[in-house]
SERO-4910 file (N, C-alpha, C, O; in steps of 0.05 Angstrom, whole numbers):
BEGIN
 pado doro    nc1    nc2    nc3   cac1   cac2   cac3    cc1    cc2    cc3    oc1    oc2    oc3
  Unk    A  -1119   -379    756  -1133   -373    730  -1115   -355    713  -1114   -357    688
  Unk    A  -1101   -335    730  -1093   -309    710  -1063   -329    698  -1058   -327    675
  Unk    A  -1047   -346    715  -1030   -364    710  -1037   -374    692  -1025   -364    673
  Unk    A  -1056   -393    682  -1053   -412    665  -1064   -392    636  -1065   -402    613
  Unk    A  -1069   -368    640  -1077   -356    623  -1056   -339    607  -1058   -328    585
  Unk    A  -1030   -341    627  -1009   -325    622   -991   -348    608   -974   -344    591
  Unk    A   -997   -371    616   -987   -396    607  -1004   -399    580   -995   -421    573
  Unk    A  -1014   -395    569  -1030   -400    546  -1008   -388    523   -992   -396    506
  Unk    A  -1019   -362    535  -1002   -341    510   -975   -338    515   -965   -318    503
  Unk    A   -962   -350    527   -933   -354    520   -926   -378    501   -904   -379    490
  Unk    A   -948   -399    496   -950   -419    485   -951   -416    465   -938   -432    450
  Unk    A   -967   -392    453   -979   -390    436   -947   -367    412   -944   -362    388
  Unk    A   -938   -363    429   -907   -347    409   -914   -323    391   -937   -313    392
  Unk    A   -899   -315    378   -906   -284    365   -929   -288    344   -932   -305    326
  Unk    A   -946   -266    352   -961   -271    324   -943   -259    308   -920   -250    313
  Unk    A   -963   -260    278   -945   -248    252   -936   -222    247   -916   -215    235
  Unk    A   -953   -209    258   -946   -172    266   -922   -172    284   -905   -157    275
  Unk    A   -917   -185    308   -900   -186    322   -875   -194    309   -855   -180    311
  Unk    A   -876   -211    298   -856   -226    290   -840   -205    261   -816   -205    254
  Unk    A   -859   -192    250   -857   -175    232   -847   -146    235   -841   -133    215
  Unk    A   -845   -138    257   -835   -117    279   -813   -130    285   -792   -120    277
  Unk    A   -811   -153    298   -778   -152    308   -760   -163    277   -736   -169    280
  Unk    A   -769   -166    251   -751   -165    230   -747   -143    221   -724   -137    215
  Unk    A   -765   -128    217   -758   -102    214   -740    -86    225   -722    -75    212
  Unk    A   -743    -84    248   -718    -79    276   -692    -89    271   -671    -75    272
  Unk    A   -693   -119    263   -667   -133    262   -652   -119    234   -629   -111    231
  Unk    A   -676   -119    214   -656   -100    187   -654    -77    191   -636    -65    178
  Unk    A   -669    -64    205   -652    -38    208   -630    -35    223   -619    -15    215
  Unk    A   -615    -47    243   -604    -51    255   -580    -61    240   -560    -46    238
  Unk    A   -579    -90    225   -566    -93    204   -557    -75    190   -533    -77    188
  Unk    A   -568    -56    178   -565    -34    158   -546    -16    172   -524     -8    163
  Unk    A   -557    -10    193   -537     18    202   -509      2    208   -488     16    204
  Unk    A   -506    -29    217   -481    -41    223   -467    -34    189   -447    -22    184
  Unk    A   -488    -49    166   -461    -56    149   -461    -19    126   -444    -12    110
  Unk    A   -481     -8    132   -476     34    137   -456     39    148   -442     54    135
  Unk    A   -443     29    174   -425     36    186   -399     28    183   -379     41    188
  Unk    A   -400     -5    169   -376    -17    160   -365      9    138   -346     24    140
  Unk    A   -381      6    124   -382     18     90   -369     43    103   -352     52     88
  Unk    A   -371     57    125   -367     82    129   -341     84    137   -326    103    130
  Unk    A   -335     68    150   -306     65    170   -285     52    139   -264     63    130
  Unk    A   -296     31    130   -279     28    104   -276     46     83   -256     43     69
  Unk    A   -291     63     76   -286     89     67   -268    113     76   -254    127     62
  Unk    A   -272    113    100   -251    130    112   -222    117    114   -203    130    105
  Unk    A   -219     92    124   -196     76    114   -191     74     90   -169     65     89
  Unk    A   -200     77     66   -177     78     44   -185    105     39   -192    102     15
  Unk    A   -190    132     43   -189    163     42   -161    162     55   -142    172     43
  Unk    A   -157    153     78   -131    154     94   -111    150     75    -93    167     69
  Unk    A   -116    118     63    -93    111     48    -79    130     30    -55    136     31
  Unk    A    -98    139     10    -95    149    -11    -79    173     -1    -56    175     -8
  Unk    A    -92    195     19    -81    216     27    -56    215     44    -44    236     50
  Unk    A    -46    190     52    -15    186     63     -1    172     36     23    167     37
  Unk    A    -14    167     17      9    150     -3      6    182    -14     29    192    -16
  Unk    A    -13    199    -21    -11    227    -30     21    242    -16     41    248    -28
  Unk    A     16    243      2     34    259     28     64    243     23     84    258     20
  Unk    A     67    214     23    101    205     17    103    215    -10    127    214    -17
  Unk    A     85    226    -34     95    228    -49    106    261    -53    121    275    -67
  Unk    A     89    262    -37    101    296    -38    127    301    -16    140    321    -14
  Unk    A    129    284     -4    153    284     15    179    280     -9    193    298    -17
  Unk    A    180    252    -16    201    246    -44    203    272    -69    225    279    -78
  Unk    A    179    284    -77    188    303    -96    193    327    -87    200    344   -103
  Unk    A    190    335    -56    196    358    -53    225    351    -39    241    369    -33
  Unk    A    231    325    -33    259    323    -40    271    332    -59    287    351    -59
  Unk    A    265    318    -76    275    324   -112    279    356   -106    303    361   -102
  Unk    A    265    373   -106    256    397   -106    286    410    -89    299    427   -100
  Unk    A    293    401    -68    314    418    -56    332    406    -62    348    423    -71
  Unk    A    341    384    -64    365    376    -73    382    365   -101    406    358   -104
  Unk    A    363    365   -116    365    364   -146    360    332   -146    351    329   -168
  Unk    A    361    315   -137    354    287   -144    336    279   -129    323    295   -115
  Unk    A    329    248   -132    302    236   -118    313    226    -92    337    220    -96
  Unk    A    307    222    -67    327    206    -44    323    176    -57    303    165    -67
  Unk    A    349    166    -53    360    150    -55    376    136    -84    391    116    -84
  Unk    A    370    148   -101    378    159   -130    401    177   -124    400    201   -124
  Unk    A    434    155   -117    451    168   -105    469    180   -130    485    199   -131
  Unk    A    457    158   -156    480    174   -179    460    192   -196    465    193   -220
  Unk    A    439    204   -185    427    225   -208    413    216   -235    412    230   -255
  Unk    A    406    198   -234    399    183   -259    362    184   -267    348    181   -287
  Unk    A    361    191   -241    332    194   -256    311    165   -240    287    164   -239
  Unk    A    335    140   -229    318    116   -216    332    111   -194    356    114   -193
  Unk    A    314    103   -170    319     93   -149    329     61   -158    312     45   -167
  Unk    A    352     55   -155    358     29   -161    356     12   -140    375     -3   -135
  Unk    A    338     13   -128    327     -9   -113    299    -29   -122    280    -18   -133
  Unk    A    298    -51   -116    280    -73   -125    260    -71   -101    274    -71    -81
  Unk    A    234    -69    -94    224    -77    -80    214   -110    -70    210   -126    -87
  Unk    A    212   -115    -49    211   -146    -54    184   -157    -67    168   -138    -69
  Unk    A    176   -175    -74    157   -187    -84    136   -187    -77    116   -175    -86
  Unk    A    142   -205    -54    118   -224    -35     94   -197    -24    101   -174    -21
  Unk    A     75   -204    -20     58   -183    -13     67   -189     17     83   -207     22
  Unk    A     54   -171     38     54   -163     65     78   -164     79     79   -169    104
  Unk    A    115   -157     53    133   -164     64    141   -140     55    134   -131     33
  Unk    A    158   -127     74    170   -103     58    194   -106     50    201    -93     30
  Unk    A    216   -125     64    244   -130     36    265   -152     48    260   -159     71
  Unk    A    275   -157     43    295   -177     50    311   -161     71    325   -173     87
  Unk    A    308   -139     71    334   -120     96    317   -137    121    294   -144    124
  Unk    A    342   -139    135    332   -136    172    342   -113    180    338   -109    204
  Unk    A    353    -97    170    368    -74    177    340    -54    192    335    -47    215
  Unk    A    324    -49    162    296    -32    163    282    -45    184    276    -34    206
  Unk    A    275    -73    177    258    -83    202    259    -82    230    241    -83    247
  Unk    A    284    -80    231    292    -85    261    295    -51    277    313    -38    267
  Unk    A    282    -40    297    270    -20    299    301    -12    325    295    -10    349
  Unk    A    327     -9    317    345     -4    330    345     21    346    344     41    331
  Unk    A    345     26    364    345     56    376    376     64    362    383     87    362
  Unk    A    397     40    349    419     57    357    418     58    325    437     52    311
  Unk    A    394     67    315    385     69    276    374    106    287    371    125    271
  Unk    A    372    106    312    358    136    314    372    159    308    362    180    299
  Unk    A    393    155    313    414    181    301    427    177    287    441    157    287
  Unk    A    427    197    265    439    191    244    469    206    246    471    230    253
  Unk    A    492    186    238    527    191    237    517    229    220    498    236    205
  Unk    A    543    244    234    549    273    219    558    255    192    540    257    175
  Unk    A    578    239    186    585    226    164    571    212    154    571    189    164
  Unk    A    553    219    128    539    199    117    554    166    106    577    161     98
  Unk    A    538    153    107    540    127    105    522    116     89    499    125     86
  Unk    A    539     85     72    535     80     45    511     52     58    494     41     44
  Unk    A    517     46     90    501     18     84    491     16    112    496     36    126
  Unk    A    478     -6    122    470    -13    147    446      5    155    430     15    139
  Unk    A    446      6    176    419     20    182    415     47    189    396     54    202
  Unk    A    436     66    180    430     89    176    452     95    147    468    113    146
  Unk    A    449     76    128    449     90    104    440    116     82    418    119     72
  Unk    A    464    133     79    444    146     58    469    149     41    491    142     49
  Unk    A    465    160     18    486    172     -7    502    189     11    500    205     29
  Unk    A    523    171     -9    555    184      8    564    194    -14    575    215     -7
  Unk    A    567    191    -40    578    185    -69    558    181    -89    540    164    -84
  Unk    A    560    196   -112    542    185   -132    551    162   -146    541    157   -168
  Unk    A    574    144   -131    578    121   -137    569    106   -113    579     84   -113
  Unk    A    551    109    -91    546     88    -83    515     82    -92    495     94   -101
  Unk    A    527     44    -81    499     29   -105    477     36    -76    478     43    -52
  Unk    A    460     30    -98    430     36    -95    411     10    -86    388      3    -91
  Unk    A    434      0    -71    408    -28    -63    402    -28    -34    388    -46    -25
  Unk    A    413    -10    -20    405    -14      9    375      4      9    368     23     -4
  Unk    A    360    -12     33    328     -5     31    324     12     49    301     19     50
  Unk    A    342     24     69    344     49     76    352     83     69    349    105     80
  Unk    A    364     74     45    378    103     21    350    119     25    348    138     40
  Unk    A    338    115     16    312    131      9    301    145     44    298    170     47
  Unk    A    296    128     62    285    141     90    303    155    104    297    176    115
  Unk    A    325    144    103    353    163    118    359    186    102    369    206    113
  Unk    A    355    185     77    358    210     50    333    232     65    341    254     72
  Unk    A    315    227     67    294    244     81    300    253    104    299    277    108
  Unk    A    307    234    125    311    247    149    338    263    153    337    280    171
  Unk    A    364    258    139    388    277    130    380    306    124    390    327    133
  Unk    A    358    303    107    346    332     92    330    340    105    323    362     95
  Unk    A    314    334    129    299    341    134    274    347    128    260    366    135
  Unk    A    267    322    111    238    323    103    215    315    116    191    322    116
  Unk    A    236    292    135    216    289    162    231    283    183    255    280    182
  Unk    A    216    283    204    237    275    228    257    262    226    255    239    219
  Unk    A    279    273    233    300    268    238    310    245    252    326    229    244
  Unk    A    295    247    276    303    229    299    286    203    288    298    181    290
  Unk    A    258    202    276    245    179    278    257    156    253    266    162    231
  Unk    A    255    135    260    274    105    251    248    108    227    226    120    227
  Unk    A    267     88    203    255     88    179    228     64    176    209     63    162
  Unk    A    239     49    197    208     33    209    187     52    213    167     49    198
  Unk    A    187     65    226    172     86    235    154    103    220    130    106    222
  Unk    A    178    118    201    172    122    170    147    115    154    125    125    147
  Unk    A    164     93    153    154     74    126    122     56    135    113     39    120
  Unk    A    114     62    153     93     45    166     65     60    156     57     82    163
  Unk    A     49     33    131     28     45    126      0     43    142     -2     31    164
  Unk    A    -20     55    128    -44     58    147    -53     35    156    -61     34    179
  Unk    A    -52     14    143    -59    -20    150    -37    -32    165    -33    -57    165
  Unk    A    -22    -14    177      2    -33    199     29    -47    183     51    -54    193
  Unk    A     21    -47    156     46    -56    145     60    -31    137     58    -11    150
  Unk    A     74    -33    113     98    -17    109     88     -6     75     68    -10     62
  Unk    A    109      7     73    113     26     39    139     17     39    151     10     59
  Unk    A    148     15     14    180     16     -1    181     33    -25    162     37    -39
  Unk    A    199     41    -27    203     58    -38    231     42    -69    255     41    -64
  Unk    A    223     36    -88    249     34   -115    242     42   -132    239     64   -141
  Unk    A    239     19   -140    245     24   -185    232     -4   -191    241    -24   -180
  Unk    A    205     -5   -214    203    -27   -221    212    -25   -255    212     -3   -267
  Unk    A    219    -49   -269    221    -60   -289    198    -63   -304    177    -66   -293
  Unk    A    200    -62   -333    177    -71   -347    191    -87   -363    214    -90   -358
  Unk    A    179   -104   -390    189   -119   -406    211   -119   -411    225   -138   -405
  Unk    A    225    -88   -427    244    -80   -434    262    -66   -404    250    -53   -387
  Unk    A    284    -70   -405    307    -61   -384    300    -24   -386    297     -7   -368
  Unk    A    299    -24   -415    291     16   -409    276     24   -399    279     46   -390
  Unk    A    255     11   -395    221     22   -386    212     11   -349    201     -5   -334
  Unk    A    227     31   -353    230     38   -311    214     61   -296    213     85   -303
  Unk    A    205     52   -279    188     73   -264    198     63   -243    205     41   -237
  Unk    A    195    101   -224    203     96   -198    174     92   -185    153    100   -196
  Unk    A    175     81   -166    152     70   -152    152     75   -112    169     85    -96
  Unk    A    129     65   -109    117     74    -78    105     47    -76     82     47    -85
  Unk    A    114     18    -65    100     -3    -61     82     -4    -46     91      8    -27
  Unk    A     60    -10    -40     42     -5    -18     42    -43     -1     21    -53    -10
  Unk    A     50    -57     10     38    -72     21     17    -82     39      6    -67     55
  Unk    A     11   -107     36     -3   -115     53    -36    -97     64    -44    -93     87
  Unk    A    -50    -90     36    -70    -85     42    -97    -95     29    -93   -104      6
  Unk    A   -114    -96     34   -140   -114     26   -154   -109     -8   -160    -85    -14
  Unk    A   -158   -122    -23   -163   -109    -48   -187    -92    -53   -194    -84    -75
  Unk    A   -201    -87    -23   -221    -77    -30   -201    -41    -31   -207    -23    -46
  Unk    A   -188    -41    -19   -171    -15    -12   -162     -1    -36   -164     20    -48
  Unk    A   -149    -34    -39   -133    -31    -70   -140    -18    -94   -127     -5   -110
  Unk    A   -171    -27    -91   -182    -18   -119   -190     14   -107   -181     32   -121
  Unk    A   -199     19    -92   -205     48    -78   -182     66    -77   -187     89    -69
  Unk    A   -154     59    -85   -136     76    -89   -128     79   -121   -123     98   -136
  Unk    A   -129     55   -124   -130     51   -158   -152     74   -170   -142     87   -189
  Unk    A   -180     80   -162   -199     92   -174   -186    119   -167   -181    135   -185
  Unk    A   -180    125   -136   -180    155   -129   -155    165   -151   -159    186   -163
  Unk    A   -133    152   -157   -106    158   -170   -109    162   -197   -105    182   -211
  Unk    A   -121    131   -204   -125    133   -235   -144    143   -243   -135    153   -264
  Unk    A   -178    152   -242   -201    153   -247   -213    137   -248   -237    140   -253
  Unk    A   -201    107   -243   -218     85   -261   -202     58   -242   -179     61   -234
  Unk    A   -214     38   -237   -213     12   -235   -209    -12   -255   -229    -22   -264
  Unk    A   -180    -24   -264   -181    -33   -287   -196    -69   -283   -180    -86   -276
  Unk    A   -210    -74   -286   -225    -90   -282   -215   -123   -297   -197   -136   -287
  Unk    A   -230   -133   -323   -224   -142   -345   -207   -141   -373   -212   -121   -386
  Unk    A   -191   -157   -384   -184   -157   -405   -160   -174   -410   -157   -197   -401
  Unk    A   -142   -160   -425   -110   -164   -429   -100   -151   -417   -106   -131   -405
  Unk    A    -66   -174   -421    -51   -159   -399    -46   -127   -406    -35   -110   -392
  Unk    A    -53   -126   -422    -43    -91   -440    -61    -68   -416    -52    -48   -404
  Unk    A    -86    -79   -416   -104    -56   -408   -105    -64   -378   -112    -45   -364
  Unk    A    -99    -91   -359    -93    -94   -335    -77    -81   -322    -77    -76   -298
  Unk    A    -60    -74   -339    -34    -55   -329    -30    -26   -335     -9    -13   -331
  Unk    A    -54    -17   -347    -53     17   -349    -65     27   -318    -80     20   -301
  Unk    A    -46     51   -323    -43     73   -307    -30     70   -285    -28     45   -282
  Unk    A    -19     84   -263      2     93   -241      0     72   -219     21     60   -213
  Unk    A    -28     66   -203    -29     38   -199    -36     10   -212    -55      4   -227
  Unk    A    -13     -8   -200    -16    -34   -206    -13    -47   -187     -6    -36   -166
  Unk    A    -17    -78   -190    -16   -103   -168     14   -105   -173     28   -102   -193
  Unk    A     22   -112   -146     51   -112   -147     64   -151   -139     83   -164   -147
  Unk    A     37   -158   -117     47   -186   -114     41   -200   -147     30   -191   -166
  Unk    A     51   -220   -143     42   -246   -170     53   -237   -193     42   -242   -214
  Unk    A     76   -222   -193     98   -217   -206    115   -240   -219    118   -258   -203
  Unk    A    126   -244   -240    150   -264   -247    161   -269   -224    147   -259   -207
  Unk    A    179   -279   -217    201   -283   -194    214   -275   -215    210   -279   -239
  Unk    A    245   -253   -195    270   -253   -204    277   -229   -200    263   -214   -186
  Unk    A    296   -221   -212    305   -184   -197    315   -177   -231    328   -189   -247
  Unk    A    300   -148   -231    283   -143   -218    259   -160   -227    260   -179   -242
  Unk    A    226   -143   -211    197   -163   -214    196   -147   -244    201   -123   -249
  Unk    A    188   -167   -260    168   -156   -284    141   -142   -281    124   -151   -266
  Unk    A    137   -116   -298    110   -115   -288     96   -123   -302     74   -113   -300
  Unk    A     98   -140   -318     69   -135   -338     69   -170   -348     55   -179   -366
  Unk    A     85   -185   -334     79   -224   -339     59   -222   -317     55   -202   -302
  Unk    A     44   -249   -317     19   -256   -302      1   -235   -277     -5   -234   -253
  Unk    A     -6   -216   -310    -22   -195   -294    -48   -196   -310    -53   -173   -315
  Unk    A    -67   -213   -321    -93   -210   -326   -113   -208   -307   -121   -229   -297
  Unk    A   -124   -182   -297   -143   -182   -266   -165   -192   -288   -168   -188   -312
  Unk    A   -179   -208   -266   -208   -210   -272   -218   -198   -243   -210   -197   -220
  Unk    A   -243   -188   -260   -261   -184   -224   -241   -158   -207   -235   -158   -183
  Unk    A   -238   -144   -220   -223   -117   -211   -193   -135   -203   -187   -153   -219
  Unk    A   -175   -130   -178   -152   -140   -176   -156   -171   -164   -136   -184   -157
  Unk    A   -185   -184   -163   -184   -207   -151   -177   -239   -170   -190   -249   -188
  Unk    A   -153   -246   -157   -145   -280   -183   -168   -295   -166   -186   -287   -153
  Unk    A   -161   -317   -172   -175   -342   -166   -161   -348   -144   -137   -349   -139
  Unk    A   -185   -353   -128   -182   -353    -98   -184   -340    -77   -187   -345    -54
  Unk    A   -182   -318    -92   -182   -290    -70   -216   -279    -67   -235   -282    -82
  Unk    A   -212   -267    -42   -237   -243    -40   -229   -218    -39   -205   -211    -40
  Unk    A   -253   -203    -36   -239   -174    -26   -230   -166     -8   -224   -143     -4
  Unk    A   -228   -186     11   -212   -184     36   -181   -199     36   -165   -200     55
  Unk    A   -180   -209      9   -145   -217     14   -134   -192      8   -143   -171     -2
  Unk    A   -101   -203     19    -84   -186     29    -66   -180     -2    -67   -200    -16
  Unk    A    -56   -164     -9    -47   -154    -33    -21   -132    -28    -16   -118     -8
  Unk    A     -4   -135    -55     14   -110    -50      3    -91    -83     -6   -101   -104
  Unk    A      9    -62    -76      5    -46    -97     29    -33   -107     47    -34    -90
  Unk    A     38    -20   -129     57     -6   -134     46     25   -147     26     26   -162
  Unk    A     59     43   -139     44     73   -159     69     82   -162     87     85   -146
  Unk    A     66     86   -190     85    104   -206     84    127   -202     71    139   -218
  Unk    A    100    147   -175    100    175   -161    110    189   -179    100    211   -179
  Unk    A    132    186   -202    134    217   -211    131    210   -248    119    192   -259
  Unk    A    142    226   -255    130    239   -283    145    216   -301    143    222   -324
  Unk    A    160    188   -296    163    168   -309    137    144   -306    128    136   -285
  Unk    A    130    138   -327    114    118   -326    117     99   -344    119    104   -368
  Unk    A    119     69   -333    121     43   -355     95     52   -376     80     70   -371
  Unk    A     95     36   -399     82     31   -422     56     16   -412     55     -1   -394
  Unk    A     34     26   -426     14      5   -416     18    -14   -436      6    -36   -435
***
């Protein structure tokens, strides 16, 4: 008897109270998960911002002891280096990429190229993508011993570069801090903490104000243009993307800035 009675009301499934209790349960539960997303992605781009903060104070308190910027070997005021294009790539070197132990010590004799490059001459050129990390670790701005891979490795696993971008005109150069390979939701969260503001909609004029910009979807060519096929719609997202595609950023670190 007590069986088929136990068999009834299993038959019979949640009432509406019941059923109304375990949704409730399920959204709260929900909540504290995507509370918790929101929380942990918050703290991931606080990180960002406060390590793209920190290389920049590493580069000008270069400036600061040695009268130039690292890797700005003739004093000019620009890192003459191009950063590469492509988002989530940090440069055409294999030198940087390739994580050599025998890149760990740096020659008593500085050196113009390869993988422990730094300014030897304010005539040497400015295109190797190590000038700038070996310039730091010579001076001691940061470890010494640690490889410019090492360095250069941002909070999302990819990398920073460090040059000079181009604007329309050949004069209107800013030195820059590339950020790769991070999500646009980041993007715009560093964009706001730097600039005040998120540039959202418009022309290319007002897409491209202030210290951060989108750095992939650049012209092709050397150097990148900044300011051809840059209309954001939808904060930095083109067509096709979410806020989870992968993106490169550029910030204009010192007291030169392109034209908006």
């Amino acid at each position: 008897m007590k069986s088929r009675s136990l068999k009834r009301a299993l038959q019979h499934g949640f009432t509406l109270v019941e059923l109304s209790i375990v949704l409730v349960i399920a959204g709260l539960i929900l909540l504290s998960v995507l509370k918790g997303t929101d929380a942990i992605n918050k703290a991931k781009a606080e990180r960002a911002v406060a390590d793209l903060r920190e290389l920049q104070g590493m580069l000008l308190e270069f400036q600061k002891r040695v009268g130039r910027l690292p890797g700005d070997c003739n004093n000019d005021g620009r890192i003459g280096f191009f950063p590469a294009v492509a988002a989530g790539s940090l440069s055409g070197s294999t030198t940087l990429l390739d994580a050599s132990e025998g890149y760990r010590t740096l020659p008593i004799d500085a050196v113009a190229t390869g993988g422990t490059a730094t300014c030897v001459t304010s005539a040497t050129v400015e295109t190797a993508e190590e000038l700038v990390w070996n310039d730091l670790r010579r001076f001691n701005i940061v470890d010494a011993n640690r490889l410019p891979r090492e360095i250069a490795k941002n909070v999302n696993g990819s990398y920073y570069s460090v040059g000079m971008m181009q604007g329309d005109s050949p004069n209107d150069v800013a030195n820059v801090i590339v950020v790769y390979n991070i999500p646009i939701w980041m993007a715009e969260a560093i964009d706001s903490a730097i600039d005040g503001t998120v540039q959202y909609a418009g022309n290319i004029s007002n897409g491209n104000a202030g210290r951060i910009r989108r750095w992939d979807g650049n012209t092709a060519g050397t150097p990148p243009v900044s300011t051809s096929n840059k209309v954001f719609k939808n904060g930095y997202m083109l067509t096709g993307e979410t806020r989870d595609s992968m993106i490169a950023i550029s910030f204009q670190f010192d007291t030169t800035k392109l034209p908006n």
